[in-house]
Structure formats: C-alpha cells, structure tokens
N, CA, C and O atoms as a MOPAC input file, in Angstrom:
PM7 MOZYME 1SCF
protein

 N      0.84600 1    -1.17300 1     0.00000 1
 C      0.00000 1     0.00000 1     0.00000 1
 C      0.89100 1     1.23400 1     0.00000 1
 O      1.98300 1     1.18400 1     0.56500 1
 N      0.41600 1     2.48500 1    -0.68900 1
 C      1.28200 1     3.46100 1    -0.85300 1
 C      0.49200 1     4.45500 1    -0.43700 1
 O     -0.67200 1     4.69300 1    -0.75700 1
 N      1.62700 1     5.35700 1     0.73500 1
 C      1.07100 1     6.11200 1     1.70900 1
 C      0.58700 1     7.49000 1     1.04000 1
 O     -0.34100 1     6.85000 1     0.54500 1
 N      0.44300 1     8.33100 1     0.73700 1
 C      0.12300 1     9.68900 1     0.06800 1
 C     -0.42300 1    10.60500 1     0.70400 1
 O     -1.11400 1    10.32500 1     1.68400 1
 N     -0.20900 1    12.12800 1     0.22900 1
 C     -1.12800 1    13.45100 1     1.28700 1
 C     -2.47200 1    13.45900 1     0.05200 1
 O     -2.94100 1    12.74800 1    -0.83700 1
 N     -2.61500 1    14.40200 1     0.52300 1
 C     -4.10400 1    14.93500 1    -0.42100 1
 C     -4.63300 1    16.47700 1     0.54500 1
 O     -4.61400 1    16.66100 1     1.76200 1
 N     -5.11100 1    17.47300 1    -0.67100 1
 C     -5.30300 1    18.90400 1     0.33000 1
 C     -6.77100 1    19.03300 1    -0.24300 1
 O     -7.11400 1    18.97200 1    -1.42400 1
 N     -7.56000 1    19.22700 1     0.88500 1
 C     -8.81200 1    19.77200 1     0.51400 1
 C     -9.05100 1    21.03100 1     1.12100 1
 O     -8.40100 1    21.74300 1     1.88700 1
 N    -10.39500 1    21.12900 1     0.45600 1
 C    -10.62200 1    22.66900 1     0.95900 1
 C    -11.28900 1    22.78900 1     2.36100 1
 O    -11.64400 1    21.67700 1     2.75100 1
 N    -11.51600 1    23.58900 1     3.06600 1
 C    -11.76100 1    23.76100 1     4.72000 1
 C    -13.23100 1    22.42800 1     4.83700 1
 O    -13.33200 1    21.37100 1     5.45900 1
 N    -14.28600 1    23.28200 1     3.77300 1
 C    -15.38700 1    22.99700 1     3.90000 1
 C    -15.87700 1    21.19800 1     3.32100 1
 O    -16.73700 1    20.53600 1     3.90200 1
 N    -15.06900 1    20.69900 1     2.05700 1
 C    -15.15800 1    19.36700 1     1.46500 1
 C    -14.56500 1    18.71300 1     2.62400 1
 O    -14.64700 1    17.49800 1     2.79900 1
 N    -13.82500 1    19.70200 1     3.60700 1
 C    -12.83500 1    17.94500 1     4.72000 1
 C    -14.03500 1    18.09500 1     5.61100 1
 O    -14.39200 1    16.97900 1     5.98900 1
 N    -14.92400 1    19.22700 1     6.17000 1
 C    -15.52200 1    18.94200 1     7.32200 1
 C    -16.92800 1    17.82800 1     6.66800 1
 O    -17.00500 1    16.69300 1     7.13800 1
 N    -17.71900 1    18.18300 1     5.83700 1
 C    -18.48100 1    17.31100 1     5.12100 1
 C    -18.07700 1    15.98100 1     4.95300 1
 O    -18.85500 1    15.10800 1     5.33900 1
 N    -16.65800 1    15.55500 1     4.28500 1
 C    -16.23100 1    14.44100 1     4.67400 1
 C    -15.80400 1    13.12400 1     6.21800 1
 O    -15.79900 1    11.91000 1     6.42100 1
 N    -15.51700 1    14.39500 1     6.92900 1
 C    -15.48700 1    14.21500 1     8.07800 1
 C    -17.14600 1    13.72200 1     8.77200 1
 O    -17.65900 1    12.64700 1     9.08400 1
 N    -17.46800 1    14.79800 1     8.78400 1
 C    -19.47200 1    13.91800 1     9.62900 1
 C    -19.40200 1    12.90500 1     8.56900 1
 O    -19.43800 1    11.87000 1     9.23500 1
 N    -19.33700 1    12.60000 1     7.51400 1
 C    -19.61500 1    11.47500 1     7.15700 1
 C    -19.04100 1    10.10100 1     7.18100 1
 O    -19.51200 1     8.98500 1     6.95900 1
 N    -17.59700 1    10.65400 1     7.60500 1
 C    -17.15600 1     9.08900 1     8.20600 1
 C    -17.49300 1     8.94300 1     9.28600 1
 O    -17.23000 1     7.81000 1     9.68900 1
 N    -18.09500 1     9.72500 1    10.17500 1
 C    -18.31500 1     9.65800 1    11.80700 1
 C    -19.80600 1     9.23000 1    11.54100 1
 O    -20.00100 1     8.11200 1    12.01900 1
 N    -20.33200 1     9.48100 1    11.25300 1
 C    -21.91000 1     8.46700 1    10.66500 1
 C    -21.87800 1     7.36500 1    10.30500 1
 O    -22.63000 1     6.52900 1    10.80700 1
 N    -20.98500 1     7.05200 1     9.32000 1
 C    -20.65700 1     5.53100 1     8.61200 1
 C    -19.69900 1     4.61300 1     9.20100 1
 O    -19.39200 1     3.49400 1     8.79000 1
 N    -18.98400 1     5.64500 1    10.89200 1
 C    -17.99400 1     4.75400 1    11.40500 1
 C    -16.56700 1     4.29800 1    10.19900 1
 O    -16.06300 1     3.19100 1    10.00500 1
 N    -16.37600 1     5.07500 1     9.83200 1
 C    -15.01700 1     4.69900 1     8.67600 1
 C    -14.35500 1     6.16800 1     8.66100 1
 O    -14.91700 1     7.25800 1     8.77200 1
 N    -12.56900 1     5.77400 1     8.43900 1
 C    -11.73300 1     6.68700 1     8.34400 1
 C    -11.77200 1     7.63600 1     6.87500 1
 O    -12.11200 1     7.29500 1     5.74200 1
 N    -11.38000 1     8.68700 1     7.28900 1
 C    -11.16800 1     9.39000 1     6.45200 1
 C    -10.43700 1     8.41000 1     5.45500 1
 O    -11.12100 1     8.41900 1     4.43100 1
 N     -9.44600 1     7.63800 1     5.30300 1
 C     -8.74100 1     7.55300 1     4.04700 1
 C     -9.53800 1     5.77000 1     3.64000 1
 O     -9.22700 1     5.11500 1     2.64600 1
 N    -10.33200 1     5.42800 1     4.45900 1
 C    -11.41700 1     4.27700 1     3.78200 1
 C    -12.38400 1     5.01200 1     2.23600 1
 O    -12.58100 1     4.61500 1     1.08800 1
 N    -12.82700 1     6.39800 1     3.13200 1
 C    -13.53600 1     7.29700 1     2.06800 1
 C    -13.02400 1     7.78900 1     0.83400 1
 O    -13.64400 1     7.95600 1    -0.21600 1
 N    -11.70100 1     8.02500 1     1.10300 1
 C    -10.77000 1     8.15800 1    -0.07800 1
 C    -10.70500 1     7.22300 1    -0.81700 1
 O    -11.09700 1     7.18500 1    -1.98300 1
 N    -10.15000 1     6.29300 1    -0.13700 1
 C    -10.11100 1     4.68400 1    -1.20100 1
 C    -11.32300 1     4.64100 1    -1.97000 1
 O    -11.41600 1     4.96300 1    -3.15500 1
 N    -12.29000 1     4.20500 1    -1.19200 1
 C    -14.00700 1     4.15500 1    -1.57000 1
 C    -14.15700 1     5.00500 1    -2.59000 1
 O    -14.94000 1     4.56200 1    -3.43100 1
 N    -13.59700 1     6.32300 1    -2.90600 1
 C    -14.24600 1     7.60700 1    -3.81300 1
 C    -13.56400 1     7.33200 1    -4.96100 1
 O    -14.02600 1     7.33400 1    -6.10200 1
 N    -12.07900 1     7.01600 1    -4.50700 1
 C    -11.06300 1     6.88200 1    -5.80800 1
 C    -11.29400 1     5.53900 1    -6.20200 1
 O    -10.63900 1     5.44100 1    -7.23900 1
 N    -11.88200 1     4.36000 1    -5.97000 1
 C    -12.10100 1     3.27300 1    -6.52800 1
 C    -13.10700 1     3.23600 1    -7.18500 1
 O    -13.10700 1     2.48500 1    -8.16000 1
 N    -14.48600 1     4.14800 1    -6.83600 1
 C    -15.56400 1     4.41500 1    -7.53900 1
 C    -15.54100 1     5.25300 1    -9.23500 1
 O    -15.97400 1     4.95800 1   -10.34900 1
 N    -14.85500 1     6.30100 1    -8.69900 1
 C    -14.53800 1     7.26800 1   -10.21400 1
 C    -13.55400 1     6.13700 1   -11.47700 1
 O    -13.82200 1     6.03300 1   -12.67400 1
 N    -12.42300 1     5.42300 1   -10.73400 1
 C    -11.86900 1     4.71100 1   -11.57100 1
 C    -12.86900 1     3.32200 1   -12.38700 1
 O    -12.88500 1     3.03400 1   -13.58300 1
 N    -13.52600 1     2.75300 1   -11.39500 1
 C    -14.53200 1     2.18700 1   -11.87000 1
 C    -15.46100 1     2.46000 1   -13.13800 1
 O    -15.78300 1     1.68100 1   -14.03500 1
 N    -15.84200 1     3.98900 1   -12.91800 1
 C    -16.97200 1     4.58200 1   -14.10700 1
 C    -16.17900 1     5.11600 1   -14.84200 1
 O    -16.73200 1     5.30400 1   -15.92600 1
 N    -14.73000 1     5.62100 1   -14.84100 1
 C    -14.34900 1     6.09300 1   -15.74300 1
 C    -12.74500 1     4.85300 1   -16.31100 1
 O    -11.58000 1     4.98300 1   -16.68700 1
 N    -13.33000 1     4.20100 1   -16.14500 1
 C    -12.11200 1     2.93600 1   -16.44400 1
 C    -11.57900 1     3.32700 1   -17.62900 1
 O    -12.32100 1     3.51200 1   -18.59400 1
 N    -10.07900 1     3.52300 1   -17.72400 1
 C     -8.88500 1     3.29800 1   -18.84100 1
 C     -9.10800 1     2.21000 1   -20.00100 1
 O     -9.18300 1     2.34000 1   -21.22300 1
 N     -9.17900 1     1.21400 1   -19.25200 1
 C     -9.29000 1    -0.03500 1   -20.09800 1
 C     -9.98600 1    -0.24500 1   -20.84700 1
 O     -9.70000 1    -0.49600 1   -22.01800 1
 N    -10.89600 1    -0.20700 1   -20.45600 1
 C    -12.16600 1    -0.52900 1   -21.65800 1
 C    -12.26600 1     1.21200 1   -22.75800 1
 O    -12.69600 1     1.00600 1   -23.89300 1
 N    -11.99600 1     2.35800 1   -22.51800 1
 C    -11.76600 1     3.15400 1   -23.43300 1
 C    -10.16200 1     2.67000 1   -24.11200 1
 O     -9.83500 1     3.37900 1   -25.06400 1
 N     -9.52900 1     1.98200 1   -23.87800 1
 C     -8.20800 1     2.20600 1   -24.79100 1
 C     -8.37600 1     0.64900 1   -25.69900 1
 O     -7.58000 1     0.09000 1   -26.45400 1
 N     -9.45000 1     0.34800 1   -25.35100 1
 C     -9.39200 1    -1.36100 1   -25.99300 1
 C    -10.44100 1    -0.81100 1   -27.46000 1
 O    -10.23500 1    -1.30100 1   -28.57000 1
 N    -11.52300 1     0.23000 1   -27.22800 1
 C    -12.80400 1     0.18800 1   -27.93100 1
 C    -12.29200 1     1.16200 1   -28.69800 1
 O    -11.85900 1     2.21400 1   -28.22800 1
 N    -12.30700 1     0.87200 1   -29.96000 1
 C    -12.08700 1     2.28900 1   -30.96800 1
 C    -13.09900 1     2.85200 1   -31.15300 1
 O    -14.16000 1     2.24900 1   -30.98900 1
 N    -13.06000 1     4.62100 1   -31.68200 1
 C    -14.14500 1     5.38300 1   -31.23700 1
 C    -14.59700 1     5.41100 1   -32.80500 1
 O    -13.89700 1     5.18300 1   -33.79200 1
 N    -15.63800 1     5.67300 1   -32.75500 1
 C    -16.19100 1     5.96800 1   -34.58900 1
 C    -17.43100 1     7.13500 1   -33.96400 1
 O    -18.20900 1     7.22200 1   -33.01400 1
 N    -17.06100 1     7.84900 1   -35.06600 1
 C    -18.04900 1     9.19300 1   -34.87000 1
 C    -19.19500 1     8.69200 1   -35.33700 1
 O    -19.32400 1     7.72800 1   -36.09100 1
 N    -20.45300 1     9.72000 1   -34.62800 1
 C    -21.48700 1     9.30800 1   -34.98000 1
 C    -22.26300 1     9.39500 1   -35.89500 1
 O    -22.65000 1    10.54900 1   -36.07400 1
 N    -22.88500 1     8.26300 1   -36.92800 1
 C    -23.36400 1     8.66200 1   -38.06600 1
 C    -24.58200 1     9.69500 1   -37.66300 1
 O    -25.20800 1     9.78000 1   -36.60700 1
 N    -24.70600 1    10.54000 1   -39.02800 1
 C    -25.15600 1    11.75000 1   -38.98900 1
 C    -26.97200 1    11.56000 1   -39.57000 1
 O    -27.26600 1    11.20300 1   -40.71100 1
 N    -28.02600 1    11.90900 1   -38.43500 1
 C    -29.21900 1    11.97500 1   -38.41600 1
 C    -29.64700 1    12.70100 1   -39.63200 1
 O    -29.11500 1    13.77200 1   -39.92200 1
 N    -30.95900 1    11.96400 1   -40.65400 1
 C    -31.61700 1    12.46900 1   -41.50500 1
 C    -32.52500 1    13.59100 1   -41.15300 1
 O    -33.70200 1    13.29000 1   -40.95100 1
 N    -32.24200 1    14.58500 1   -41.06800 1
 C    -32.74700 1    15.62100 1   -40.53100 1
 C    -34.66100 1    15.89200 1   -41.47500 1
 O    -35.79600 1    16.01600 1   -41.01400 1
 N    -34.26000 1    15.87900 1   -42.48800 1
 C    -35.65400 1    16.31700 1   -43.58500 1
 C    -35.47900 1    17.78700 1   -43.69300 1
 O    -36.49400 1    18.24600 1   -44.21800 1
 N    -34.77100 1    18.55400 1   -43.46600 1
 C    -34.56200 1    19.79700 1   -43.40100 1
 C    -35.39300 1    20.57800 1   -44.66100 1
 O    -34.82800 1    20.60100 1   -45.75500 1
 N    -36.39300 1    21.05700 1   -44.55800 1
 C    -37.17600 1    21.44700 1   -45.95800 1
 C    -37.50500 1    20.66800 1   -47.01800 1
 O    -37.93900 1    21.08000 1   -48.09400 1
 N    -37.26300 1    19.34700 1   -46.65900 1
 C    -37.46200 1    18.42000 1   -47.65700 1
 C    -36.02000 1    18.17900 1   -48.99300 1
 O    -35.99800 1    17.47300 1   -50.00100 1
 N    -35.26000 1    18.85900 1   -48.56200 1
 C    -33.80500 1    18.96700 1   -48.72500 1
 C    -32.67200 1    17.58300 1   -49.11600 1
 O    -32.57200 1    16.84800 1   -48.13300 1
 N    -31.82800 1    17.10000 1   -50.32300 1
 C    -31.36100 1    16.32300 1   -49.89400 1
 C    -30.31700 1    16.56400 1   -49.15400 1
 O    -30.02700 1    17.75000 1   -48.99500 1
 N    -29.42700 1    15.46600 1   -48.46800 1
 C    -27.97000 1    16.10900 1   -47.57900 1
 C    -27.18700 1    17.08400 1   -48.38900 1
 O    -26.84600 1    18.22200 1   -48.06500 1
 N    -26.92500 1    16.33800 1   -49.68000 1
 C    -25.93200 1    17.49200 1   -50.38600 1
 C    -26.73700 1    19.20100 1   -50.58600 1
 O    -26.16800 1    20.27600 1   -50.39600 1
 N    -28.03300 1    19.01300 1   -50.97100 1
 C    -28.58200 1    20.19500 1   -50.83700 1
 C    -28.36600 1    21.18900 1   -49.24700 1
 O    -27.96000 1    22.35100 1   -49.26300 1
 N    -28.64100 1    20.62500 1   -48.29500 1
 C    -28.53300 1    20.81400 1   -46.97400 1
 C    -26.64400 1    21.54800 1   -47.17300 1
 O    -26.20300 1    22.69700 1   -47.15500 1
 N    -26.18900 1    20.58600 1   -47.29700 1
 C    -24.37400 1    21.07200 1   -47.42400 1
 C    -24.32100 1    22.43900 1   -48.16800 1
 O    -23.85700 1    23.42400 1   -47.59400 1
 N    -24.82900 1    22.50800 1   -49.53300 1
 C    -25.09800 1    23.55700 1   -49.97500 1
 C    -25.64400 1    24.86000 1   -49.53100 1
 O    -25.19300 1    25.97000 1   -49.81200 1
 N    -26.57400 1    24.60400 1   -48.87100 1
 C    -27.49900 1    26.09900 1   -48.23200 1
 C    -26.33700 1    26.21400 1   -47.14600 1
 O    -25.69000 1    27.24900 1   -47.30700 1
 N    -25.98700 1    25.58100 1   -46.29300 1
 C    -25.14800 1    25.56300 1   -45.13400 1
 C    -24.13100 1    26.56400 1   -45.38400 1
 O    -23.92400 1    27.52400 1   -44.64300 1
 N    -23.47500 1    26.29500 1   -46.50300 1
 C    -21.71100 1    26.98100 1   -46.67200 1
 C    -22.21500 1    28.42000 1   -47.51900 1
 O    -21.33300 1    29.13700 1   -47.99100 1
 N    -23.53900 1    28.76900 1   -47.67100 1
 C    -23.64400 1    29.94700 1   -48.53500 1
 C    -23.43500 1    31.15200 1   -47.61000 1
 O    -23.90700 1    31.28800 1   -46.48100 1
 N    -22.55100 1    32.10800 1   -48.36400 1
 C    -22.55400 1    33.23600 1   -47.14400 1
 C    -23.49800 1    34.41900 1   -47.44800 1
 O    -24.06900 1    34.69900 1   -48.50200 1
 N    -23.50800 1    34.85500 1   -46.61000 1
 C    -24.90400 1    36.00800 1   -46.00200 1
 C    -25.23200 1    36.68800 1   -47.52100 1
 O    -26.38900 1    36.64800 1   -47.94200 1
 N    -23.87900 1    37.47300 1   -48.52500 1
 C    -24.40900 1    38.00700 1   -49.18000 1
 C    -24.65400 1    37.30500 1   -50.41100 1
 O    -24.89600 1    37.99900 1   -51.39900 1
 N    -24.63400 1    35.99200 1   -50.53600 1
 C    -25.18400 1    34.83000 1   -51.30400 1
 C    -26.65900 1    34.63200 1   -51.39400 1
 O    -27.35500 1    34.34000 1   -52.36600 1
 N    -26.94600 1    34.84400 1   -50.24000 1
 C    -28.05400 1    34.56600 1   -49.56700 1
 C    -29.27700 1    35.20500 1   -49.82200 1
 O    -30.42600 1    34.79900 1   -49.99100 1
 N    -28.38900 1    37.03200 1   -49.79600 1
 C    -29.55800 1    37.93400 1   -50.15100 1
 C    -29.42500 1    38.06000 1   -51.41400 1
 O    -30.36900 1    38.69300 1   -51.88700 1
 N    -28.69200 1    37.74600 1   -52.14600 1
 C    -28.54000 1    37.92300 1   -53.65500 1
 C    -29.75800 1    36.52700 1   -54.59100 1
 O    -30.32400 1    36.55900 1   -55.68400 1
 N    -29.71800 1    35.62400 1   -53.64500 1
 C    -30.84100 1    34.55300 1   -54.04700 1
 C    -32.29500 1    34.68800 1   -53.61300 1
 O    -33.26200 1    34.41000 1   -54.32200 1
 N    -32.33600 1    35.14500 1   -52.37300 1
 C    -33.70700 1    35.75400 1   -52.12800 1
 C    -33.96800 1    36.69000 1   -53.05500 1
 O    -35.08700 1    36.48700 1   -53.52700 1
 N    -33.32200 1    37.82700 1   -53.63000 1
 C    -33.72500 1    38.91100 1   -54.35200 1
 C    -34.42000 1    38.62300 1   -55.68000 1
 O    -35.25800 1    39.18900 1   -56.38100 1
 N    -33.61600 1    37.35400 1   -55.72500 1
 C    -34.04200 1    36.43600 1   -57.72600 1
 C    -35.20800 1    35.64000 1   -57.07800 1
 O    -35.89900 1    35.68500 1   -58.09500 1
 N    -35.61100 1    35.28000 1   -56.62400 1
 C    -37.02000 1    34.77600 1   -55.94200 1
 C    -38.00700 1    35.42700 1   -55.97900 1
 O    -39.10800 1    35.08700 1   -56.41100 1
 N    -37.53700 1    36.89200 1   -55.31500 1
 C    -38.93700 1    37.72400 1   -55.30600 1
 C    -39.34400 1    38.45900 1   -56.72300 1
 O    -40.35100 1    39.14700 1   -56.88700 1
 N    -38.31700 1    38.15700 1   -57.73100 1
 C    -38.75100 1    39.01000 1   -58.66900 1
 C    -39.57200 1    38.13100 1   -59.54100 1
 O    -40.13700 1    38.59800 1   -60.53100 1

C-alpha cells in the first residue's frame, strides 16, 4: 500500500469528516471508496481497448432537402443569400 497526502478545501474535509463519523469509517477508507468508484466509471481499459467511430449523422428532412442540398445552403454566405432571395422575389 502506498502512503500519500491529499489537500482539501476547509469545507469538502468537514463534510467528509461527519460522514465518516456516521458511517464509522476513516477518512482515508472514504478516499479509497471515492477513488475506486470514479476509476470504476471512468475505467482506462475498456476506453483504450474500444475504438471510437463518430457518430453517423441523423436524416434531418430539413425542408425536404437532400444532404448534399442541406451542405449547400449551409456553406452559402450572407451576401449569397440575399442575392438569391432577391431572384425569388422578382
């Protein structure tokens, strides 16, 4: 076992404190307990084993739009924009 400090702030040690005096357990049981929990949910292992793949991208229906259309309206800039509305209204 490897001995270590740790600094908290005034108010997280006294909160920690009533609560080992309720549960009857030392301050550094609670430590163990907290740091075995986070490592648990946030386990190394199983993220460095699983390769990540981005997520395929939701059919939106956007105006009835296909994707490439969608890509299109997307990248048009502002004065694109009003220059195509203007040929619309005429």
């Amino acid at each position: 076992m490897t001995r270590t400090q740790i600094q908290l702030p005034d108010d997280t040690f006294a909160r920690a404190k009533k609560l080992c005096e309720a549960r009857e357990i030392s301050l550094a049981e609670l430590a163990r307990r907290g740091i075995e929990y986070i490592l648990s949910v946030y386990s190394t292992e199983q993220q460095a084993s699983q390769e990540w793949h981005p997520p395929t991208p939701r059919n939106l229906g956007w105006k009835g739009l296909s994707h490439a259309e969608i890509k299109a309206e997307a990248q048009l800039t502002n004065t694109e924009i009003r220059l195509t509305r203007r040929g619309k209204k005429k």
